[in-house]
C-alpha positions in Angstrom: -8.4 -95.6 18.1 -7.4 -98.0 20.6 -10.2 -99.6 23.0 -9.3 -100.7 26.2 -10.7 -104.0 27.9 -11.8 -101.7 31.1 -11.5 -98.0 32.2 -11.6 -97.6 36.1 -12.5 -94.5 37.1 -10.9 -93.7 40.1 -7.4 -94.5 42.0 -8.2 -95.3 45.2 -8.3 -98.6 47.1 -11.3 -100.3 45.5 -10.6 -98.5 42.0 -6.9 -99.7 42.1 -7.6 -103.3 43.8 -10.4 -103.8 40.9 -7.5 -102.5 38.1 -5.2 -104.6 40.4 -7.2 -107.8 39.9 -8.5 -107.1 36.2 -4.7 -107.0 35.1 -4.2 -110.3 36.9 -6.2 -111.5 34.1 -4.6 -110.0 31.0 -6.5 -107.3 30.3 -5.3 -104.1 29.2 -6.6 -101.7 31.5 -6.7 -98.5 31.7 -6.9 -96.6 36.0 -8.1 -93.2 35.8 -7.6 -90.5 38.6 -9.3 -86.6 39.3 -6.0 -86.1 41.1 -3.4 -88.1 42.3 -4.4 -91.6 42.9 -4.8 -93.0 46.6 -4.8 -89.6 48.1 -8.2 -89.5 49.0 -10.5 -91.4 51.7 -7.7 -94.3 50.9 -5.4 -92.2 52.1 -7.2 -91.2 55.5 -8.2 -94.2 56.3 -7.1 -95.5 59.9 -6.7 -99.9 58.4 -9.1 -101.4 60.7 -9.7 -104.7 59.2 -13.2 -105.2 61.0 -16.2 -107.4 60.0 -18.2 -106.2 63.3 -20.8 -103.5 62.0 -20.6 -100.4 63.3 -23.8 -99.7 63.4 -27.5 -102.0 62.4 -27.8 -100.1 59.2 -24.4 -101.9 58.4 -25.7 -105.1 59.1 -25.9 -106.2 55.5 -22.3 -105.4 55.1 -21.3 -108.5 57.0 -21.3 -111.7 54.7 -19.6 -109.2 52.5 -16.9 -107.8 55.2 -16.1 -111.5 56.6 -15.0 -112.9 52.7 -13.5 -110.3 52.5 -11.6 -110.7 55.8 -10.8 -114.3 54.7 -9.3 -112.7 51.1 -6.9 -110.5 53.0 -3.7 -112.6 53.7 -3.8 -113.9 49.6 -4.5 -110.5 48.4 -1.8 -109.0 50.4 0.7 -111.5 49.3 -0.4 -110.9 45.7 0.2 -107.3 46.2 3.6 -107.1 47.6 4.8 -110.2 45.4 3.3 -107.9 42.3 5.4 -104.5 43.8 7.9 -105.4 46.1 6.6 -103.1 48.9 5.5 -104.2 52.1 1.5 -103.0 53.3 2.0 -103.8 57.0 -0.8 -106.4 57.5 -1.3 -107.5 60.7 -3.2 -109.8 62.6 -2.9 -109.1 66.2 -6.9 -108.8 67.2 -8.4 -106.2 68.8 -9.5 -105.2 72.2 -13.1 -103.3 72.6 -13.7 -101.3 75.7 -16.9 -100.6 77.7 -16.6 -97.6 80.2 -18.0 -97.2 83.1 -20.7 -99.1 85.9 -23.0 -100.3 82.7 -19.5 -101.5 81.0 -20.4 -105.3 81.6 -23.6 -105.4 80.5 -22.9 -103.3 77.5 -20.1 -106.2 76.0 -22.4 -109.3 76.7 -25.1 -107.5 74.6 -23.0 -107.1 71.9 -21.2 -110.3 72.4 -24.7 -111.8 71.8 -25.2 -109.5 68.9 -21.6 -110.8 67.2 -21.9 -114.4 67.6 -25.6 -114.6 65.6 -23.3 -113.1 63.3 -20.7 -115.6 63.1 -18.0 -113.3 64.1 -15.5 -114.7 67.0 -15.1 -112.6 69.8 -15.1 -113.1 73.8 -15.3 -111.7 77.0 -11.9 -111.2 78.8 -11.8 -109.8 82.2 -10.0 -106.3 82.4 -6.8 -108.3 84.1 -6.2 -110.1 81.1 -7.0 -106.7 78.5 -4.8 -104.9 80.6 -1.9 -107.6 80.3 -2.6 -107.3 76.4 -2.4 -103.7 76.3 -1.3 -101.7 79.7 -2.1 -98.4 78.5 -5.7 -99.4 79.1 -7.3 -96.4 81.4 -9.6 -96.8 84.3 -12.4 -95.5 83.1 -12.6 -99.2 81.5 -15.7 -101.3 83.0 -15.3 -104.4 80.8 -13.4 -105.7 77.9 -14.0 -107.8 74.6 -11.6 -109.8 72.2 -12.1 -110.1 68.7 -9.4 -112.1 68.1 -9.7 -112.3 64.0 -9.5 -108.8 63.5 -6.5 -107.5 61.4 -4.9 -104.2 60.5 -3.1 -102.6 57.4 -1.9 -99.3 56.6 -3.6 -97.9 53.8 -0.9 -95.6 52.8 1.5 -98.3 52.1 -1.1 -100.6 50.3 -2.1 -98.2 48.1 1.8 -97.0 47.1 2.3 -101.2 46.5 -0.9 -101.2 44.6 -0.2 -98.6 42.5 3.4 -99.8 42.4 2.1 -103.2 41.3 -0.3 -102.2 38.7 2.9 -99.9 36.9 4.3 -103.4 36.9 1.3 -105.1 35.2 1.4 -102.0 32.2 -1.8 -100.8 33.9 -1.8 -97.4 32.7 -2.3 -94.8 35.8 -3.1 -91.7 34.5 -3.5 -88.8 37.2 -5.5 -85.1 37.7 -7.6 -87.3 34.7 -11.1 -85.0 35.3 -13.8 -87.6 33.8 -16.5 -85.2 32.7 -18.8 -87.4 30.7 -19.4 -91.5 29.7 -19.7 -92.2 26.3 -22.6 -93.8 25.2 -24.2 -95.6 22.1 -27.4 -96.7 22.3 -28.2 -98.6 25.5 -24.1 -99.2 25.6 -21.5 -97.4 27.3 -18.5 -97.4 25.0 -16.4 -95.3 27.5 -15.3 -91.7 29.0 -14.0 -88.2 28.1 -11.2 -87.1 30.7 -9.2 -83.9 30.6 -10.7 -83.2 27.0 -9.6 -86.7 25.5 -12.2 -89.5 24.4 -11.0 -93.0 25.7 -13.0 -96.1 24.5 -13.0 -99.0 26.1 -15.5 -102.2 26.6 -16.4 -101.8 30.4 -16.1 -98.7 32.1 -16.0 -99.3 36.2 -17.4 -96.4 37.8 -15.3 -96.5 41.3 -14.7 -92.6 42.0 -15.7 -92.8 45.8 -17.9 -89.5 46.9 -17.1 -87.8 43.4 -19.2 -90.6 41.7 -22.2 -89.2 41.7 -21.2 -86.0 39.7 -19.5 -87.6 36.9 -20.9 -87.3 33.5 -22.6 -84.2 34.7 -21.5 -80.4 35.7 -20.9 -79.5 38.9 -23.4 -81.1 41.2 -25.7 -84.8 42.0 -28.5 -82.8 40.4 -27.2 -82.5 37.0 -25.2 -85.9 36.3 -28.1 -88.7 35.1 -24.8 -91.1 36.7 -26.6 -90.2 40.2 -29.5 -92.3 39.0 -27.1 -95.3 40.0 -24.5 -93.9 42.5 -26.1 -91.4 44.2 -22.8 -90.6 46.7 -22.3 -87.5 49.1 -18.7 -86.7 51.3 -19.0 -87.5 54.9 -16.1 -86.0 56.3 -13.6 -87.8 59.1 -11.0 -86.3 60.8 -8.2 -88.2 61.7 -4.9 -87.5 64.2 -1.6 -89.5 65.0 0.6 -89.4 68.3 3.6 -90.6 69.1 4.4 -91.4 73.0 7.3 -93.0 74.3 4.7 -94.0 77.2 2.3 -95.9 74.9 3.0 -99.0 72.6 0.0 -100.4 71.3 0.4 -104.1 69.5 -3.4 -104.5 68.7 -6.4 -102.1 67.9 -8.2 -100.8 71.2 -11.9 -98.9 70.5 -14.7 -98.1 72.3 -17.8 -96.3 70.9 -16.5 -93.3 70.9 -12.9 -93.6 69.6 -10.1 -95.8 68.5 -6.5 -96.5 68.3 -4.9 -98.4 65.6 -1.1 -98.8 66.0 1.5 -98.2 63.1 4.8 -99.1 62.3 7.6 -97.0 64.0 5.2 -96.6 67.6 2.8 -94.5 65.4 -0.9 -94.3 66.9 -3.7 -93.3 64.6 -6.6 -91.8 66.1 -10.1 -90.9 64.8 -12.6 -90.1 64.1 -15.4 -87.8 63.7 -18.8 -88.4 61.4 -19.1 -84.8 59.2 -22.0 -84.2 56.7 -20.5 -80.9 55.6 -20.2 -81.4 51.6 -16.7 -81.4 50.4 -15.4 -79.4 52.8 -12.1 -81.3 54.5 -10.4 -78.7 56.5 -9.4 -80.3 60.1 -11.1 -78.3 63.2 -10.2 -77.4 66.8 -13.6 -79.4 67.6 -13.1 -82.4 65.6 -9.5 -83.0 67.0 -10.5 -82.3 70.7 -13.5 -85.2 70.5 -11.1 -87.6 68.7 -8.4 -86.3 71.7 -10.8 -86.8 74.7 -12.0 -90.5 73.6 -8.4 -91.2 73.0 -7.4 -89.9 76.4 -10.2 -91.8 77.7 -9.0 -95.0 76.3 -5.2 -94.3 77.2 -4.8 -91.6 80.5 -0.8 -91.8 79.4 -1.7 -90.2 76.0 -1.9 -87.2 77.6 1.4 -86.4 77.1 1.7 -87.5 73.8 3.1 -85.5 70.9 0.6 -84.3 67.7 2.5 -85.4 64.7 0.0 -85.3 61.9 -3.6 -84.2 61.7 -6.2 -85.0 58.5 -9.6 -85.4 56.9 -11.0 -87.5 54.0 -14.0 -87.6 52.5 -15.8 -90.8 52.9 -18.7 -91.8 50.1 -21.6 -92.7 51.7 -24.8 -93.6 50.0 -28.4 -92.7 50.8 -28.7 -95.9 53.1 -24.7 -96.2 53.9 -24.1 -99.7 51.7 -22.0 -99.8 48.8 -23.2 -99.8 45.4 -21.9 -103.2 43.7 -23.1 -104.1 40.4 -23.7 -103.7 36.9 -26.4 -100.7 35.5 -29.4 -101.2 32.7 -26.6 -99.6 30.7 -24.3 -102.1 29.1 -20.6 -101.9 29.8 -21.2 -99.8 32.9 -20.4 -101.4 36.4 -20.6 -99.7 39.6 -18.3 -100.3 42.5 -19.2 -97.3 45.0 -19.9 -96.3 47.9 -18.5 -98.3 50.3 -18.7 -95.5 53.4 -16.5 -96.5 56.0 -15.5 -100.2 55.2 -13.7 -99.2 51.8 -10.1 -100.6 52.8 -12.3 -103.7 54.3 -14.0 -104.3 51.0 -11.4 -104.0 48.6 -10.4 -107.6 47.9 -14.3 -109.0 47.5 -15.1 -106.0 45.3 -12.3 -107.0 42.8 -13.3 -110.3 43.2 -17.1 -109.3 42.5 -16.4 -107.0 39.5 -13.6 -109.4 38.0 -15.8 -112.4 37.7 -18.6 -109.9 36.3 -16.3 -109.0 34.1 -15.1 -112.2 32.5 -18.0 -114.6 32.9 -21.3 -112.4 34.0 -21.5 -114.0 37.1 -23.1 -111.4 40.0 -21.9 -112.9 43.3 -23.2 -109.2 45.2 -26.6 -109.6 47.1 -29.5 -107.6 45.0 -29.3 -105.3 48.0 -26.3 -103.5 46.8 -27.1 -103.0 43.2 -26.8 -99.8 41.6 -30.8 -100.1 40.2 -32.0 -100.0 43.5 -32.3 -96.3 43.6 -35.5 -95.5 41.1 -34.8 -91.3 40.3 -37.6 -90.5 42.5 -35.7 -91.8 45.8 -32.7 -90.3 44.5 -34.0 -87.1 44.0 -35.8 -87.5 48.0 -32.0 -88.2 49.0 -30.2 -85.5 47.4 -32.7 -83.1 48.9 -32.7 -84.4 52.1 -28.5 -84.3 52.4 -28.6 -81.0 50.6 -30.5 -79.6 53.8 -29.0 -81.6 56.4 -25.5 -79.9 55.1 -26.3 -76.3 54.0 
């Protein structure tokens, strides 16, 4: 029977940049997929290439988000040099806006807050934001410039990704169910998928919000895999307009809402925050809060046309940071969980599992690692989630 180097289990961003980087390296590995790879939060994501946290839970997120940041440009060029496609980076900064009378004192706070971080940014008078982007609204009380941020689209990273692994003899292997790990002793010596045992030396657990109910039935509860990636679906709807009226060059945000622009005068819009399982229908509710912040943001979208509406499922964790790092099992890594900073974190989490891979170095804080969740909290998690959602 053949035994692969590495099994990733699953094709999204971080499965397919850690696959991605692994074959870099001459190993044969093998990318494995519930359904069709990069069609899931990867997919939905809006390609906001941001190290600012969103919120002071995500505050250990950020030595991690700005190496990451700094990987981009090389990883991008590795990509479409490997694939031929193009991914649409972009570094044109982005603008965040502070509505109304407390608009002022609302940026200098968190222009305070971003600097102790180490992350540029700077207070430009609304003049100047206007001059950057004249679709700003006047509901705007003050303006900040983050001038390192960058943007890709997802969609067309993950078609060069895959496109580039095909070209490395990764093999990609699609609406591949994993419904078990195979173990030997304290050793994991690979997976069973779609009723076929594959071996292989490392198995890289990287299955997004499905993680937690692999090698298990049907739920968190039954798969011991929760133990170390105890994952739940947070649900964000997404929207993009088109508007003859509106060409955006850089991001604009506020806390409500952003706008990320795409190639052909695309606007992406989002998004809501949904603990409602694995449920990813779009609703009249979600689309009219992501429509009213945008509308905020740029009066002139008004008029816009609809031209696509959609929800992923993002994996979030019990305390929203990813899951990096190797289990008390041998041979099992976990690369999870990465909430809403997955595109973000791809090229640090290749980097991270890669050089666990081939020299057992850990270069993840202790703060992300899978063995921080003892069954006890788990089990406090899952029932916690399970209530907040049913």
């Amino acid at each position: 029977m053949k035994v692969f180097d590495v099994a990733v289990i699953g094709g999204g961003i971080i499965g397919s940049s850690i696959a991605f980087e692994l074959a870099a390296e001459k190993l044969d590995v093998v990318l494995l997929d519930r359904e069709e790879p990069g069609r899931g939060a990867s997919w939905a994501a809006a390609g906001m290439l941001s190290p600012a946290p969103d919120s002071p839970e995500a505050l250990p997120i950020v030595p991690l988000a700005k190496e990451s940041l700094r990987l981009y440009p090389n990883f991008i060029a590795a990509v479409q040099e490997a694939s031929g496609l193009h991914a649409h980076f972009a570094s044109e900064g982005a603008l965040q806006i502070f509505p109304g009378s407390q608009g002022e004192a609302e940026r200098d706070k968190m222009l305070a807050e971003l600097r102790s971080l180490g992350i540029v940014t700077e207070s430009v008078p609304l003049e100047t934001a206007r001059e950057m982007e004249n679709a700003i609204g006047p509901a705007a009380g003050a303006a900040a410039w983050l001038p390192e941020e960058s943007t890709v689209d997802p969609r067309l990273l993950i078609a060069a990704l895959l496109a580039g692994l095909r070209r490395r003899e990764v093999g990609i292997r699609s609406g591949c169910h994993v419904t078990s790990l195979l173990r030997q002793g304290a050793a994991c010596t690979g997976l069973i998928a779609g009723g076929d045992e594959i071996s292989a030396k490392a198995v890289i657990v990287a299955a997004g919000c499905h993680s937690s109910t692999l090698a298990g039935k049907n739920s968190v509860e039954d798969s011991w895999l929760s133990r170390y990636a105890p994952t739940r679906p947070v649900r964000g709807q997404m929207l993009a307009l088109t508007s003859p009226e509106v060409r955006l060059q850089r991001v604009l945000r506020t806390e409500r809402g952003y706008l990320v622009p795409r190639l052909g005068g695309r606007i992406v819009a989002g998004s809501t925050l949904e603990e409602v399982g694995f449920d990813k229908r779009v609703t009249a509710g979600g689309i009219r809060k992501i429509l009213n912040a945008a509308i905020e943001l740029a009066p002139n979208l008004a008029n816009a046309q609809i031209v696509e509406t959609w929800a992923g499922l993002r994996p979030a964790t019990p305390d929203n940071l990813p899951i990096l790092g190797p289990t008390d099992i041998e041979g099992l890594f976990i690369a999870t969980g990465h909430y809403r900073n997955g595109i973000l974190l791809a090229p640090v989490t290749a980097k991270i599992v890669r050089d666990w891979i081939l020299n057992k170095t850990m270069n993840a804080a202790a703060i992300f690692s899978p063995l921080r969740f003892s069954e006890r909290t788990t089990q406090t998690n899952i029932r916690k989630h399970t209530a907040a959602i049913s």
